[in-house]
C-alpha positions as CSV (number, residue, x, y, z in Angstrom):
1,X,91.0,77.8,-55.6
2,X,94.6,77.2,-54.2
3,X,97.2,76.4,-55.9
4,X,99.3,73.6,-56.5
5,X,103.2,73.3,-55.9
6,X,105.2,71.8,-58.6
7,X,108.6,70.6,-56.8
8,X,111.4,70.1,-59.5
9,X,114.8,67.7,-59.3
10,X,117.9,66.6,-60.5
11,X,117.9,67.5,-64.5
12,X,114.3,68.2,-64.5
13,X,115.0,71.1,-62.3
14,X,118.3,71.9,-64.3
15,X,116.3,72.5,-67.5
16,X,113.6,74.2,-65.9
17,X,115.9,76.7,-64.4
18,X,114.3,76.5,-60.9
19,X,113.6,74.0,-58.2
20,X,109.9,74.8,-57.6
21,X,106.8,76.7,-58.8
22,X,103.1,77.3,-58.4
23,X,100.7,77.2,-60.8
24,X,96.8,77.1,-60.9
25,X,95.8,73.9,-59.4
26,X,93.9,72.2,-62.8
27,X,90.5,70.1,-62.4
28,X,90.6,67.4,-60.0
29,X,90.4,64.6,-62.5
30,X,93.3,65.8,-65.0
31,X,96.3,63.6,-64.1
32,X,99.2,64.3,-63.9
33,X,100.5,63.3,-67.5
34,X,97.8,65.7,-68.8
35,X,99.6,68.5,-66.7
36,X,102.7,68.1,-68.1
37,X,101.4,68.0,-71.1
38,X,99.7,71.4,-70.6
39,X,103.3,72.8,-68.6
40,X,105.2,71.4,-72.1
41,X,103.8,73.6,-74.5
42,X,105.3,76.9,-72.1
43,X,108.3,76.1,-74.4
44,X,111.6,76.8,-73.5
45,X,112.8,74.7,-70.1
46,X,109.8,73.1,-69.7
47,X,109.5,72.0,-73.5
48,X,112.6,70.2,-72.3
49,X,112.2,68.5,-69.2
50,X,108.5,66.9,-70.1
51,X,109.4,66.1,-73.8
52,X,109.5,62.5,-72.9
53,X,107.0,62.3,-69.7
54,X,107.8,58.3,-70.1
55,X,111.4,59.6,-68.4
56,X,109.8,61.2,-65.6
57,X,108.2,59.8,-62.1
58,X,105.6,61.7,-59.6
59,X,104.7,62.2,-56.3
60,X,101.9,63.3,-55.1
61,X,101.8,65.5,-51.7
62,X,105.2,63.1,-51.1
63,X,103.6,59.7,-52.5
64,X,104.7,57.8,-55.4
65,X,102.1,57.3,-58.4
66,X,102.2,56.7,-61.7
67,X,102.2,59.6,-64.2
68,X,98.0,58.2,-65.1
69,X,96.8,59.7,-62.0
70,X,94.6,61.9,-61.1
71,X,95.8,65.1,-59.4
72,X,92.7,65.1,-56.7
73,X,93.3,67.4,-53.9
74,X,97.2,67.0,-53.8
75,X,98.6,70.3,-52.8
76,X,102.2,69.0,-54.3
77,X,103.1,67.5,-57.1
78,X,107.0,66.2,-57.4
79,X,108.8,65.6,-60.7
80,X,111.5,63.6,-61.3
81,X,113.6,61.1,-63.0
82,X,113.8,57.4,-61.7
83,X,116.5,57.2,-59.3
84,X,119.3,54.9,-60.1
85,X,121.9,53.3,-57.9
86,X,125.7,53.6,-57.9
């Protein structure tokens, strides 16, 4: 089974300590709240960046969706916060 690329930015991938990772791609039906759930309880930077997944937004092999769905067959997933203007 491949795995799936987690792609980190602005102070998601600060607290993480790296901009990317792999990890083992879950069950097509886990979304990706679920996920960040699961990468959450590694503790230390990524305690941090998902302790309030309602901050975060996805993508999904470079497609926005909301946090509720499911990974499927993505082969990326993309975290970070909402973009603001300025």
């Amino acid at each position: 089974m491949a795995d799936l690329k987690l792609v980190y930015f602005a102070w998601v991938r600060e607290a993480i300590g790296r901009d990317e990772e792999q990890v083992e791609r879950p069950a097509p039906d886990v979304t990706i709240r679920a996920l960040i759930a699961v990468l959450a309880e590694q503790g230390g930077g990524h305690a941090e960046a998902f302790a309030q997944p309602e901050k975060l937004r996805a993508a999904l092999d470079q497609r926005f969706v909301p946090l509720d769905s499911p990974i499927g067959d993505a082969t990326e997933l993309a975290i970070f916060p909402p973009v603001t203007g300025g």
